[in-house]
N, CA and C atoms of all chains as a GROMACS GRO file, in nm:
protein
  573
    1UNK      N    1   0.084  -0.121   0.000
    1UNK     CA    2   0.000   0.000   0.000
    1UNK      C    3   0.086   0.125   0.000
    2UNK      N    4   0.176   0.062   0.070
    2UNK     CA    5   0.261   0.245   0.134
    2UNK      C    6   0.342   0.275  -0.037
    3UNK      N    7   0.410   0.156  -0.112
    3UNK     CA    8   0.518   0.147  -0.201
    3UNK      C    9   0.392   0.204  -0.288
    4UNK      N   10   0.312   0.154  -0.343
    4UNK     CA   11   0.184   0.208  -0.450
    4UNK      C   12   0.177   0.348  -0.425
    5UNK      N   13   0.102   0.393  -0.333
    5UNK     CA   14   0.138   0.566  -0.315
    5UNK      C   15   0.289   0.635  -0.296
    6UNK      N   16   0.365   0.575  -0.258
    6UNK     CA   17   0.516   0.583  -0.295
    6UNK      C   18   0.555   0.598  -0.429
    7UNK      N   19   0.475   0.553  -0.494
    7UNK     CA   20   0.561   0.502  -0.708
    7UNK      C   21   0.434   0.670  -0.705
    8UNK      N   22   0.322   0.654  -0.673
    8UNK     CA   23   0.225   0.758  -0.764
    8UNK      C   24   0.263   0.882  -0.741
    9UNK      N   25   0.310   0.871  -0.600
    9UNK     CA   26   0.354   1.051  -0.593
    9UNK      C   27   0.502   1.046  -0.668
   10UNK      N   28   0.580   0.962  -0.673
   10UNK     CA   29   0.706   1.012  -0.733
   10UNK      C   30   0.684   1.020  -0.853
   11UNK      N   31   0.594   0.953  -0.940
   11UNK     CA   32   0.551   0.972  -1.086
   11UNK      C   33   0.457   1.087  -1.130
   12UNK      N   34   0.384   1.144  -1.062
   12UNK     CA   35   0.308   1.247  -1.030
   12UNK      C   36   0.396   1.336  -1.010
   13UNK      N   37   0.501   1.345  -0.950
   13UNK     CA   38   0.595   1.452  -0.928
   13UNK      C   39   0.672   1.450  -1.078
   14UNK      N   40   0.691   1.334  -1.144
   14UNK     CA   41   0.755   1.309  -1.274
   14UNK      C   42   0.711   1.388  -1.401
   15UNK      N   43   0.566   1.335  -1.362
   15UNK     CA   44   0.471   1.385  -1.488
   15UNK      C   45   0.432   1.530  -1.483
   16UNK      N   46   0.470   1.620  -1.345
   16UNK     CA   47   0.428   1.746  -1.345
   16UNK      C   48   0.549   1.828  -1.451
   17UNK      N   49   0.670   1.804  -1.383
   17UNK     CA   50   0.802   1.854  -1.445
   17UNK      C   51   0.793   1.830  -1.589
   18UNK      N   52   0.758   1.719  -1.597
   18UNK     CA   53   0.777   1.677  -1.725
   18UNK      C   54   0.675   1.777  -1.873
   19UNK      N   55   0.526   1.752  -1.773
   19UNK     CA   56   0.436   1.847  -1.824
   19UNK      C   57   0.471   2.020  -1.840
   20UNK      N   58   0.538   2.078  -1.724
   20UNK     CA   59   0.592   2.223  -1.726
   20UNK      C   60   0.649   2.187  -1.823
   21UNK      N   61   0.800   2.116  -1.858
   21UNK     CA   62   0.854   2.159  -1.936
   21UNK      C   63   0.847   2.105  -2.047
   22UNK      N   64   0.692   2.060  -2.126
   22UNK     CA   65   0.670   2.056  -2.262
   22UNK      C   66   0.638   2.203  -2.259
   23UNK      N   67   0.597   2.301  -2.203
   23UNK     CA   68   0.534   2.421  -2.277
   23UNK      C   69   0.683   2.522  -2.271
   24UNK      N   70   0.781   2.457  -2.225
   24UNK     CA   71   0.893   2.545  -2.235
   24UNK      C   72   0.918   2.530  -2.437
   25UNK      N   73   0.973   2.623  -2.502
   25UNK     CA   74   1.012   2.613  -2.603
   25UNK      C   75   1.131   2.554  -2.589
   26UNK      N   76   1.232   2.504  -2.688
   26UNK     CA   77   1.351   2.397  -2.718
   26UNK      C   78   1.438   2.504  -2.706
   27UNK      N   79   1.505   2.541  -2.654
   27UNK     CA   80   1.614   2.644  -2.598
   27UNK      C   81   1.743   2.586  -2.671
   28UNK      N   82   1.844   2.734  -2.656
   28UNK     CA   83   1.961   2.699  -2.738
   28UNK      C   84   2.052   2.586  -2.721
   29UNK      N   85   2.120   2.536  -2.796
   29UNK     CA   86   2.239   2.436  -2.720
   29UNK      C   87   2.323   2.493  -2.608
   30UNK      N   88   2.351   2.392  -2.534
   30UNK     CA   89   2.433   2.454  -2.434
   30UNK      C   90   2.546   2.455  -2.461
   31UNK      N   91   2.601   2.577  -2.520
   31UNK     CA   92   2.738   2.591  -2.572
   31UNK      C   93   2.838   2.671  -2.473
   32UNK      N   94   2.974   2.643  -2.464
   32UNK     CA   95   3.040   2.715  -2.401
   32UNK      C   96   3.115   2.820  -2.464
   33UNK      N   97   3.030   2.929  -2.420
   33UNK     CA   98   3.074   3.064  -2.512
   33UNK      C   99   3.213   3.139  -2.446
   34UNK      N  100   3.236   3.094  -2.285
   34UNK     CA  101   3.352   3.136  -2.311
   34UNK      C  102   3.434   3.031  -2.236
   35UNK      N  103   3.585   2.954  -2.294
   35UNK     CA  104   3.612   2.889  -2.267
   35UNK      C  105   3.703   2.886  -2.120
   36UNK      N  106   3.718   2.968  -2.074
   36UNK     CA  107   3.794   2.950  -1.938
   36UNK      C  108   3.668   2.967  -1.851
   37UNK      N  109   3.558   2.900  -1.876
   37UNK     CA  110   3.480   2.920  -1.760
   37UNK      C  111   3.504   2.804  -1.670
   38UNK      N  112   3.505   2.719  -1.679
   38UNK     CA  113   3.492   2.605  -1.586
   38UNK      C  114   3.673   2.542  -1.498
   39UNK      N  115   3.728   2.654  -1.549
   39UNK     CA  116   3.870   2.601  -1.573
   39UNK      C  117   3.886   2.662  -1.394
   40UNK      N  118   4.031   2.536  -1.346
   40UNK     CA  119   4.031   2.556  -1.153
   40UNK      C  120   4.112   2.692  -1.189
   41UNK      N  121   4.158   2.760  -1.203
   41UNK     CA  122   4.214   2.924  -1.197
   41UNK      C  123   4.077   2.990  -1.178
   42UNK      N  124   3.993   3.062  -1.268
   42UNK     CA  125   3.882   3.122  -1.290
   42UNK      C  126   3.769   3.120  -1.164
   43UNK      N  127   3.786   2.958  -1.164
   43UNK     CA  128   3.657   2.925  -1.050
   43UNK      C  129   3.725   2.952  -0.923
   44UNK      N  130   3.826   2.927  -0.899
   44UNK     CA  131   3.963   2.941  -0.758
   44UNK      C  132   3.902   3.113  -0.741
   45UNK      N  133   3.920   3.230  -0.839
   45UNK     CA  134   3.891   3.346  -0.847
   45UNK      C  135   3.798   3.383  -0.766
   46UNK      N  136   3.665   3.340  -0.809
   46UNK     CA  137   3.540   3.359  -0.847
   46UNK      C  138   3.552   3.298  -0.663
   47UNK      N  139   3.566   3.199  -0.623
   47UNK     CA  140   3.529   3.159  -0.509
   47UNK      C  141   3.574   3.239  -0.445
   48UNK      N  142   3.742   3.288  -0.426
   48UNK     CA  143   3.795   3.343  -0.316
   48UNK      C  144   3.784   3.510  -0.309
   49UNK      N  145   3.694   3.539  -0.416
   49UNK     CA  146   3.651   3.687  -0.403
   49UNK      C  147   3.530   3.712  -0.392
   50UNK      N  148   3.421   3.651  -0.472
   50UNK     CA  149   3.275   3.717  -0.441
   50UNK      C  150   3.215   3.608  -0.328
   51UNK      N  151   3.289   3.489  -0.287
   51UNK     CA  152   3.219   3.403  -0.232
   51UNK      C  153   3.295   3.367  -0.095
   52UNK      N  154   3.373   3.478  -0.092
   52UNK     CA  155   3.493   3.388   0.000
   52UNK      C  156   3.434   3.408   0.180
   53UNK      N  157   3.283   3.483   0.203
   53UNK     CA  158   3.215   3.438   0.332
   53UNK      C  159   3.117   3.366   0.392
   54UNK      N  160   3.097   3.293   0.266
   54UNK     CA  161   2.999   3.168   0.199
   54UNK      C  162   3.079   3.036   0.263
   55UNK      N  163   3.222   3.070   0.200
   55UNK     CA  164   3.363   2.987   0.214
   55UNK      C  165   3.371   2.951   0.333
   56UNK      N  166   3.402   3.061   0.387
   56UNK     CA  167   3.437   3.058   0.561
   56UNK      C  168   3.309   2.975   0.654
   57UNK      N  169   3.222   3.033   0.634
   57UNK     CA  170   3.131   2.962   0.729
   57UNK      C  171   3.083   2.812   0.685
   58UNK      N  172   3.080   2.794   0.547
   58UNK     CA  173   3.091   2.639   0.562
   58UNK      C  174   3.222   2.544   0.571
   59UNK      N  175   3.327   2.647   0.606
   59UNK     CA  176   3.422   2.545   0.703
   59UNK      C  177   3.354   2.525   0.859
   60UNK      N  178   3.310   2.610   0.885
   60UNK     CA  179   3.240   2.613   1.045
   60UNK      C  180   3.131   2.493   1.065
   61UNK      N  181   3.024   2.516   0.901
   61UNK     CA  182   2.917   2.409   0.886
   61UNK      C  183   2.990   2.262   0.904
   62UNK      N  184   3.133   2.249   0.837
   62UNK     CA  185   3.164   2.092   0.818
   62UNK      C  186   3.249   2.073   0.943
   63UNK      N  187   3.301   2.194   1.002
   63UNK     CA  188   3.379   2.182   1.148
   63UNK      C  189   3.253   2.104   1.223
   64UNK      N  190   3.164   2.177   1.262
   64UNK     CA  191   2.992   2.144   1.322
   64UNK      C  192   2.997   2.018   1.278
   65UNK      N  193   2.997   1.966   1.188
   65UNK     CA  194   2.902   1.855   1.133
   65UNK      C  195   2.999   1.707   1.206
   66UNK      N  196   3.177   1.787   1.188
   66UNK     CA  197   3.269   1.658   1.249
   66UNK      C  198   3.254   1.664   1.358
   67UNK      N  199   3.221   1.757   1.443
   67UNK     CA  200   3.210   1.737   1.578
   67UNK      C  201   3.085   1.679   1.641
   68UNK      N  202   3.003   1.708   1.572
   68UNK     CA  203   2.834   1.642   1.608
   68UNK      C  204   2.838   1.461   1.548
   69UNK      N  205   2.937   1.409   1.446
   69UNK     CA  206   2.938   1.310   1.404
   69UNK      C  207   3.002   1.235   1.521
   70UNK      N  208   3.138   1.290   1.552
   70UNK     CA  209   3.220   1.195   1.626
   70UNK      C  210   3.143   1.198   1.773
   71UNK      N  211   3.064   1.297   1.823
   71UNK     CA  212   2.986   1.296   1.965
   71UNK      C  213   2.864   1.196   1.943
   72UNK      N  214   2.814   1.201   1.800
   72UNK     CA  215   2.692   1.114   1.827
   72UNK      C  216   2.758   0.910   1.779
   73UNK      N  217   2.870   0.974   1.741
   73UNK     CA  218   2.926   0.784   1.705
   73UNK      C  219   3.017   0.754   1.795
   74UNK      N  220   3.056   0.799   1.856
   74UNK     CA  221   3.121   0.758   1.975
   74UNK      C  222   3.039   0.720   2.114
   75UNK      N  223   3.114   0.534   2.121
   75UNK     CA  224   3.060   0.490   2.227
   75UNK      C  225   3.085   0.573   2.357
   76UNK      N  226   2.935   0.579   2.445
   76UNK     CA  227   2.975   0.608   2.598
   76UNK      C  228   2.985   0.544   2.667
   77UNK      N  229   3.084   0.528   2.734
   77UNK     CA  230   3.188   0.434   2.838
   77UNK      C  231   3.081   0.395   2.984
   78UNK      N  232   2.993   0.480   3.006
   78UNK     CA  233   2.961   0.447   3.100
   78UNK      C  234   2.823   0.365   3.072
   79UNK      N  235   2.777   0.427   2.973
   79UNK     CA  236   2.603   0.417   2.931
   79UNK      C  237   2.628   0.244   2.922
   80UNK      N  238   2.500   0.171   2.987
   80UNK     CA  239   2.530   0.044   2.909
   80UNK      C  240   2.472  -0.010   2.787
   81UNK      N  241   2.573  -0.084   2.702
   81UNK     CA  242   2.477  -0.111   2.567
   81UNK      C  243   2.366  -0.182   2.576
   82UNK      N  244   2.260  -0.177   2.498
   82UNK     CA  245   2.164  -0.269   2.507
   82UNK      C  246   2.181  -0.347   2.408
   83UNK      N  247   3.656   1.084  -3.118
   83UNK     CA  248   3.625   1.208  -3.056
   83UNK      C  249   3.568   1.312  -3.038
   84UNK      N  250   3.624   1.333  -3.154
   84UNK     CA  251   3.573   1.487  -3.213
   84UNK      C  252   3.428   1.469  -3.290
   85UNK      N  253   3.383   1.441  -3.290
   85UNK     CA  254   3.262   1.360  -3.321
   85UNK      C  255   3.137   1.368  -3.187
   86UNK      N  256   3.213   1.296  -3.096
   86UNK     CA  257   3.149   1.289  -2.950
   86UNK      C  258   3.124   1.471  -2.978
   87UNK      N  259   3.279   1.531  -2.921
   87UNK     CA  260   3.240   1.652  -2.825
   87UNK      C  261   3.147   1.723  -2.939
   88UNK      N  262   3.133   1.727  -3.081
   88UNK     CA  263   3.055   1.792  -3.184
   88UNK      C  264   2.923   1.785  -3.145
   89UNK      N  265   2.873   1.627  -3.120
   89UNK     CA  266   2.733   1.592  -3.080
   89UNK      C  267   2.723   1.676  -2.951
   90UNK      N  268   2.812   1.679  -2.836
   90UNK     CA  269   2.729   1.730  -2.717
   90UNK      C  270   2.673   1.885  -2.764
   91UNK      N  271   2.744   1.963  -2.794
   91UNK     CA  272   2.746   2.067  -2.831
   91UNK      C  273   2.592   2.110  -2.886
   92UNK      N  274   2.533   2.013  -2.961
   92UNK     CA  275   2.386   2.042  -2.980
   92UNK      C  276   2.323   1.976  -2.878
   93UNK      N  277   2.350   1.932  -2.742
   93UNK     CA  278   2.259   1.927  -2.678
   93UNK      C  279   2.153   2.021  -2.610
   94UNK      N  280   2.049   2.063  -2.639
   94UNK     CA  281   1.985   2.164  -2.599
   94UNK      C  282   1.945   2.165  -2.475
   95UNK      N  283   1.895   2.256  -2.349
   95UNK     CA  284   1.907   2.295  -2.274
   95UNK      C  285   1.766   2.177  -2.161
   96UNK      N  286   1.694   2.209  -2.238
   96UNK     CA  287   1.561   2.102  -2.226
   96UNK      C  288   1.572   1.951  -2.148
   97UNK      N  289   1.683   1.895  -2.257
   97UNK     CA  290   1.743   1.755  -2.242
   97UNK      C  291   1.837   1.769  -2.099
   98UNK      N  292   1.855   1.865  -2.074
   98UNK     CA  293   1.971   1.850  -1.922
   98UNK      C  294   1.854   1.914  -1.812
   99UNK      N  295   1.743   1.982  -1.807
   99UNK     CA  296   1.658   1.964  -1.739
   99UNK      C  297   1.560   1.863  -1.718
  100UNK      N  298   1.508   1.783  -1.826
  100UNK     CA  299   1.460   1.628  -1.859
  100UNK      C  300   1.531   1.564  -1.743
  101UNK      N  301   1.703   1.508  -1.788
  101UNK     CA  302   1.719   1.456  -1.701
  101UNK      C  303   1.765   1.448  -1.593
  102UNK      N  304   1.757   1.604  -1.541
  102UNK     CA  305   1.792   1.623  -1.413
  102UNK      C  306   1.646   1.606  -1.346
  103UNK      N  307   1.524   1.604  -1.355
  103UNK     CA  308   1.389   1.604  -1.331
  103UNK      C  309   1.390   1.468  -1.315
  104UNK      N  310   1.442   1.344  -1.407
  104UNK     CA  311   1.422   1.171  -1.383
  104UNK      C  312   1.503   1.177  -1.270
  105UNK      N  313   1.637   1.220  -1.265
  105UNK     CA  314   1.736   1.169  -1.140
  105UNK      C  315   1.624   1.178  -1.049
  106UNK      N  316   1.600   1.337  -1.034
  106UNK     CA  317   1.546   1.408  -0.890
  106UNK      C  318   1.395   1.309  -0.851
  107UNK      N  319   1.350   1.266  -0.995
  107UNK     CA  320   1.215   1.189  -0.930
  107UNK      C  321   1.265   1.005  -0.879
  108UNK      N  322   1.373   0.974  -0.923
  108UNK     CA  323   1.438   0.862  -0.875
  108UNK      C  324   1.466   0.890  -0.745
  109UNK      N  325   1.546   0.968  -0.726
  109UNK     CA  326   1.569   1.022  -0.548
  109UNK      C  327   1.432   1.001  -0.503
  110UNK      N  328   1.351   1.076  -0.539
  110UNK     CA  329   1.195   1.099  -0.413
  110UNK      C  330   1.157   0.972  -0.400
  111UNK      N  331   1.123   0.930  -0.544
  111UNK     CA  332   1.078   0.806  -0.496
  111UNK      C  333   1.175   0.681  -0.441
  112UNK      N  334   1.291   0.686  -0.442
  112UNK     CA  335   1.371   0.605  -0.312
  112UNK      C  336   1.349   0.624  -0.179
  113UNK      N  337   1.332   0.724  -0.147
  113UNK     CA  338   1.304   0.780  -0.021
  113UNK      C  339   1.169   0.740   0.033
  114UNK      N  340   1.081   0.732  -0.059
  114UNK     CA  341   0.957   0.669  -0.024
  114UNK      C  342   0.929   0.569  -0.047
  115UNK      N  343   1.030   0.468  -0.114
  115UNK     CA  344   0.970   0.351  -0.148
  115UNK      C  345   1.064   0.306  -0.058
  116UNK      N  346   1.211   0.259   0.000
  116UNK     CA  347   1.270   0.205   0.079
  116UNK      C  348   1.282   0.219   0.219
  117UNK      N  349   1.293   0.136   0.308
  117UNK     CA  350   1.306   0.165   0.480
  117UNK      C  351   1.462   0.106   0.475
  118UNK      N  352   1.517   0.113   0.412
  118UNK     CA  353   1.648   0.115   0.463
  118UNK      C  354   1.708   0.286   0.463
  119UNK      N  355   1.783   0.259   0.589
  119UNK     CA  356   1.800   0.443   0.598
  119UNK      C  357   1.874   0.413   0.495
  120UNK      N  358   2.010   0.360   0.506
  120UNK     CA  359   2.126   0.440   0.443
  120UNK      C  360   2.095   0.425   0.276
  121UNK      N  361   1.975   0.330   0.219
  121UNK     CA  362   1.923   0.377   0.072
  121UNK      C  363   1.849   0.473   0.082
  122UNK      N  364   1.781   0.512   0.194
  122UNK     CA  365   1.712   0.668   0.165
  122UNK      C  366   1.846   0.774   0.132
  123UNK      N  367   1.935   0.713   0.220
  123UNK     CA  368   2.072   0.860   0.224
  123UNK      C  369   2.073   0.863   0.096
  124UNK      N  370   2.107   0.726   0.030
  124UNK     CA  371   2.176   0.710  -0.083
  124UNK      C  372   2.073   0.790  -0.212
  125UNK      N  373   1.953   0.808  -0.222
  125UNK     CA  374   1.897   0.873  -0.267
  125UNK      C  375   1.841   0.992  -0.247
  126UNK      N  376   1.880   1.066  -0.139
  126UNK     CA  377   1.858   1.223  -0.115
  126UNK      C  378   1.996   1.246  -0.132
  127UNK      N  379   2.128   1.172  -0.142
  127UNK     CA  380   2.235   1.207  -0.235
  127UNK      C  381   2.201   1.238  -0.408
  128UNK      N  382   2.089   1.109  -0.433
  128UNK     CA  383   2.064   1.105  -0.601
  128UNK      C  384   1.975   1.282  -0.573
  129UNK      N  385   1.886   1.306  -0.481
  129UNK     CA  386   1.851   1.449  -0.556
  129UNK      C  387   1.985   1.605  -0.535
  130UNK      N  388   2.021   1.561  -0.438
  130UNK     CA  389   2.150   1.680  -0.448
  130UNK      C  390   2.181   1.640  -0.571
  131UNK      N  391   2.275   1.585  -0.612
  131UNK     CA  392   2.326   1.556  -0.730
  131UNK      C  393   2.268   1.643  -0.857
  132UNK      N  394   2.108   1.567  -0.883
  132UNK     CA  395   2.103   1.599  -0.971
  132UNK      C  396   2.059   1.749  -0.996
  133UNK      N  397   2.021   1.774  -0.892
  133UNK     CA  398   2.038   1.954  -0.875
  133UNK      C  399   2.184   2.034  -0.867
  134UNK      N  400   2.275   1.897  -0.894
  134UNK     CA  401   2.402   1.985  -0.898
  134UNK      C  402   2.412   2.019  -1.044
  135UNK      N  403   2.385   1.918  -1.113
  135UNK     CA  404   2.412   1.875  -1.267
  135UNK      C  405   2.336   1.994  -1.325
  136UNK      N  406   2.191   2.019  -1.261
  136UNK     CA  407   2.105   2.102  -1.304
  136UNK      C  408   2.209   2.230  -1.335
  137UNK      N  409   2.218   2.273  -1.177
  137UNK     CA  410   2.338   2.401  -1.150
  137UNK      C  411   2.483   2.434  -1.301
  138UNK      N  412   2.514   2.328  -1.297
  138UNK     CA  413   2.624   2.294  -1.325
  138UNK      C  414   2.581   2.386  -1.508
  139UNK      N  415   2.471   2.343  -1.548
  139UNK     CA  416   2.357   2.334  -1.714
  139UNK      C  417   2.367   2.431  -1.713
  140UNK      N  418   2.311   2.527  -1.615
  140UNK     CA  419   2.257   2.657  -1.640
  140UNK      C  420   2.415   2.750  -1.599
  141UNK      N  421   2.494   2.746  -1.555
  141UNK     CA  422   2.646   2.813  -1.517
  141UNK      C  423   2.677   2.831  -1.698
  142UNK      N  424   2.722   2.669  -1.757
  142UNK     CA  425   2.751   2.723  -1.876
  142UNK      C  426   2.667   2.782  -1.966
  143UNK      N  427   2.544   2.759  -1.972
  143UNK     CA  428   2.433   2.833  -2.061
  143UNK      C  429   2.477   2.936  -2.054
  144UNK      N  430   2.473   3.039  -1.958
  144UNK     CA  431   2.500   3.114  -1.916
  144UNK      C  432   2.614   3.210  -1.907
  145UNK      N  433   2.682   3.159  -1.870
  145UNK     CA  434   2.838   3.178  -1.886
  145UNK      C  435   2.879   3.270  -1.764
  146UNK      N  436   2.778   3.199  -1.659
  146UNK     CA  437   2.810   3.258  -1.542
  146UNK      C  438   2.862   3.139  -1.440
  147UNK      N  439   2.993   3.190  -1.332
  147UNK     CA  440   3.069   3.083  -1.296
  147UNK      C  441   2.972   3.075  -1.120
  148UNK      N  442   2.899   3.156  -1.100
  148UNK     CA  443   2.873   3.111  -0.987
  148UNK      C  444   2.819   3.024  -0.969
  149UNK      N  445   2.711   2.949  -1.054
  149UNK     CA  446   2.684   2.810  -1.029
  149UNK      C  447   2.724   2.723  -1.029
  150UNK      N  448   2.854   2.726  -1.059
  150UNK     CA  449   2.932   2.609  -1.044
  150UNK      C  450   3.010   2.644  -0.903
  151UNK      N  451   3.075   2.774  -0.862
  151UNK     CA  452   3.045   2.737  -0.696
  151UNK      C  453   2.996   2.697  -0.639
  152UNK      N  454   2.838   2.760  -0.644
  152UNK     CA  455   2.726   2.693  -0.596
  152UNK      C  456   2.723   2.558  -0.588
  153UNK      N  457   2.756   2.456  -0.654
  153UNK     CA  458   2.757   2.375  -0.689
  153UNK      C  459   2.858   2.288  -0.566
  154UNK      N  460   2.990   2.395  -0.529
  154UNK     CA  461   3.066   2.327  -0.412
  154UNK      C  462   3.007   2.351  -0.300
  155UNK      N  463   2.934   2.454  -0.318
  155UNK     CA  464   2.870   2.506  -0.119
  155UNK      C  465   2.754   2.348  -0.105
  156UNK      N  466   2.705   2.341  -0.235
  156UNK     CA  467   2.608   2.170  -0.185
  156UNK      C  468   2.660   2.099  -0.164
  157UNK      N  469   2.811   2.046  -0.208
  157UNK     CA  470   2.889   1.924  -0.191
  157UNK      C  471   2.918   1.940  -0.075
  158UNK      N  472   2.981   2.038  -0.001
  158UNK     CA  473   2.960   2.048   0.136
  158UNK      C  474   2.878   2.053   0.249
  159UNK      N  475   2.766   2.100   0.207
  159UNK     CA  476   2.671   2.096   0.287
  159UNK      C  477   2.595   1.920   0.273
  160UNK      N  478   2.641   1.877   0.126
  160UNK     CA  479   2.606   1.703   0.157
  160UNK      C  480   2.688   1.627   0.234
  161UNK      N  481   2.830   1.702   0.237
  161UNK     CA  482   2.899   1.632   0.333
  161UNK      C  483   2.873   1.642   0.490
  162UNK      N  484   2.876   1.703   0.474
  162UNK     CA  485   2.819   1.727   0.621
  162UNK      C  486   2.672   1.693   0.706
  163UNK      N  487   2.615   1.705   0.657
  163UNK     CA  488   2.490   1.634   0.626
  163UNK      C  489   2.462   1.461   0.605
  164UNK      N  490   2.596   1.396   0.522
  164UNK     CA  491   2.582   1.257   0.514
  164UNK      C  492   2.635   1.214   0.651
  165UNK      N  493   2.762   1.259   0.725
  165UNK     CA  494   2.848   1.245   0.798
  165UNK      C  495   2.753   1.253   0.923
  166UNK      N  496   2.681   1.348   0.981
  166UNK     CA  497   2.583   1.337   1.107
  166UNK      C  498   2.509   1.241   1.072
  167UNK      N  499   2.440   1.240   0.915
  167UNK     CA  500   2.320   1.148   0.941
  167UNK      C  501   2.421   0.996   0.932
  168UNK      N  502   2.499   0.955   0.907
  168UNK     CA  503   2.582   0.860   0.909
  168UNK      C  504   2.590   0.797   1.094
  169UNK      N  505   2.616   0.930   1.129
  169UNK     CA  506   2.623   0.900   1.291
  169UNK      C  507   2.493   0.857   1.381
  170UNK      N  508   2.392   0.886   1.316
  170UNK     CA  509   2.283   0.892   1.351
  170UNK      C  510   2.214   0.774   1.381
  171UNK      N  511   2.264   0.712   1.240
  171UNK     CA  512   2.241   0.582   1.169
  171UNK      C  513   2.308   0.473   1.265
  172UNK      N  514   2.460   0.512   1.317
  172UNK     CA  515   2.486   0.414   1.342
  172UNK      C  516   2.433   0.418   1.490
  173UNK      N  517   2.411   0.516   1.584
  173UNK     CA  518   2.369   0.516   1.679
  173UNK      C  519   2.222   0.433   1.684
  174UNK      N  520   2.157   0.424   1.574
  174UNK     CA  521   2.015   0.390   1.564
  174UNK      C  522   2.004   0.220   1.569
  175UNK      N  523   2.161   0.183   1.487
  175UNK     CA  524   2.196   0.016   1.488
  175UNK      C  525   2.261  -0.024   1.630
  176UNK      N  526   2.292   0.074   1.720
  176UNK     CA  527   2.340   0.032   1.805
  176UNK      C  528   2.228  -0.003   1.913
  177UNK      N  529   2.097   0.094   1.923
  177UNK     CA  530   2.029   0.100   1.984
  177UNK      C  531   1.932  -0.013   1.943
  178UNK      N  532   1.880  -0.019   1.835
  178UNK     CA  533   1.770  -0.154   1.812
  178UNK      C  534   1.831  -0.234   1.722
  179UNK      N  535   1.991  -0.258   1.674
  179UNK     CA  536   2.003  -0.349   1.590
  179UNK      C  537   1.967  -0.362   1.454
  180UNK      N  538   1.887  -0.258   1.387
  180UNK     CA  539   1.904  -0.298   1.281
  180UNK      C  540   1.848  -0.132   1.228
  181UNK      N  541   1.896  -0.124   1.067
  181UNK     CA  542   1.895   0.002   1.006
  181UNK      C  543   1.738   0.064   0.966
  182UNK      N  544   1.636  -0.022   0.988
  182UNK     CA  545   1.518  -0.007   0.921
  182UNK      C  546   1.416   0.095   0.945
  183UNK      N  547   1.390   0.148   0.885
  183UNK     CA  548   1.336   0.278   0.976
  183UNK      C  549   1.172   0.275   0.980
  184UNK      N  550   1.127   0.153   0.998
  184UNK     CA  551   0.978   0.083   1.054
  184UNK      C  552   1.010   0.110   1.197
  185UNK      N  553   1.162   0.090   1.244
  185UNK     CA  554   1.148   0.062   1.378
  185UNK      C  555   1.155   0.189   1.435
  186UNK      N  556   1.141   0.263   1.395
  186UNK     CA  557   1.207   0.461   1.456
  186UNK      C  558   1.034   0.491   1.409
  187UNK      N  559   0.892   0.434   1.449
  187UNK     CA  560   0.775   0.498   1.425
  187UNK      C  561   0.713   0.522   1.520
  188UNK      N  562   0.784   0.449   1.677
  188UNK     CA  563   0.756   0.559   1.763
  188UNK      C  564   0.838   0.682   1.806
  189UNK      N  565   0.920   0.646   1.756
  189UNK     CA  566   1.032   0.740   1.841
  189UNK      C  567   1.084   0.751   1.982
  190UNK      N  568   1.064   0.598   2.008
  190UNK     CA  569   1.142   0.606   2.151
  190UNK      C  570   1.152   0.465   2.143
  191UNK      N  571   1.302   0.393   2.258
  191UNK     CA  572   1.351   0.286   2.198
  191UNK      C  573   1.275   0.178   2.261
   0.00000   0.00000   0.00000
């Protein structure tokens, strides 16, 4: 029962997207008009100047995330296991 | 080769939203069709993803590079994100033994 409404909403979610974007018109190729875009210099740039306090705090987010990992996976010595 | 990269080149914009829309509906529906956590992880990885790919479509359309930053601030924030819920997980096998998440429907052990 649960997997049946499980498949209909994810196909329902399929068929909506799918439906929006028949009324999109066929858009250009995706061409790369300029070629040092994707290149590690450019993007290195691009990060460490318009993005570089975006940067900083998700070192803090993944600092957070190792410290909440190793507190919640680490056995406690005293607690007993069940 | 040259052949290959010629063909991508007419791929139009449509076709990389298409199938960033199948990934993303593969993700949902993993998430709702499986009780194993770590295949739910494994498929709310499949929708980051394919919202990266999305990101990734529209940067070069565009010819703007911030979406492809963008693109690293999610990889991090999935990391971080897999890594607690990883911990979570295993705390959850430690507590009832097994990964299934039928058994987490009351919420207490």
């Amino acid at each position: 029962m649960v997997k049946i409404a499980a498949v209909l909403g994810g196909g329902c979610l399929l068929v909506v997207l799918v439906g929006c974007l028949k009324q999109v018109g066929v858009a250009d190729p995706v061409l790369l008009k300029d070629p040092g875009l994707g290149l590690v210099q450019n993007l290195g740039k691009v990060l460490f100047n318009e993005f570089l306090l975006p940067f900083e705090i998700s070192s803090l987010l993944l600092l957070s995330a190792m410290v909440g990992a190793v507190l919640l996976a680490t056995k406690d010595p005293k607690q007993k296991t069940v | 080769m040259e052949s290959l990269t010629n063909t991508i080149k007419l791929v139009p914009l449509n076709h990389y939203i298409l199938l960033c829309s199948i990934i993303f509906s593969i993700g949902v529906m993993g998430v709702l069709l499986r009780r194993n956590a770590i295949i739910i992880f494994m498929s709310i990885e499949l929708m980051l993803n394919s919202v990266n790919l999305l990101l990734t479509a529209f940067s070069v359309y565009h010819g703007d590079a911030s979406g492809q930053v963008f693109v690293f601030f999610v990889m991090a924030l999935a990391a971080a994100e897999v890594a607690v819920g990883l911990a979570i997980i295993v705390m959850i096998y430690r507590n009832t033994n097994s990964v299934d998440t039928n058994v987490l429907n009351r919420l207490k052990w």
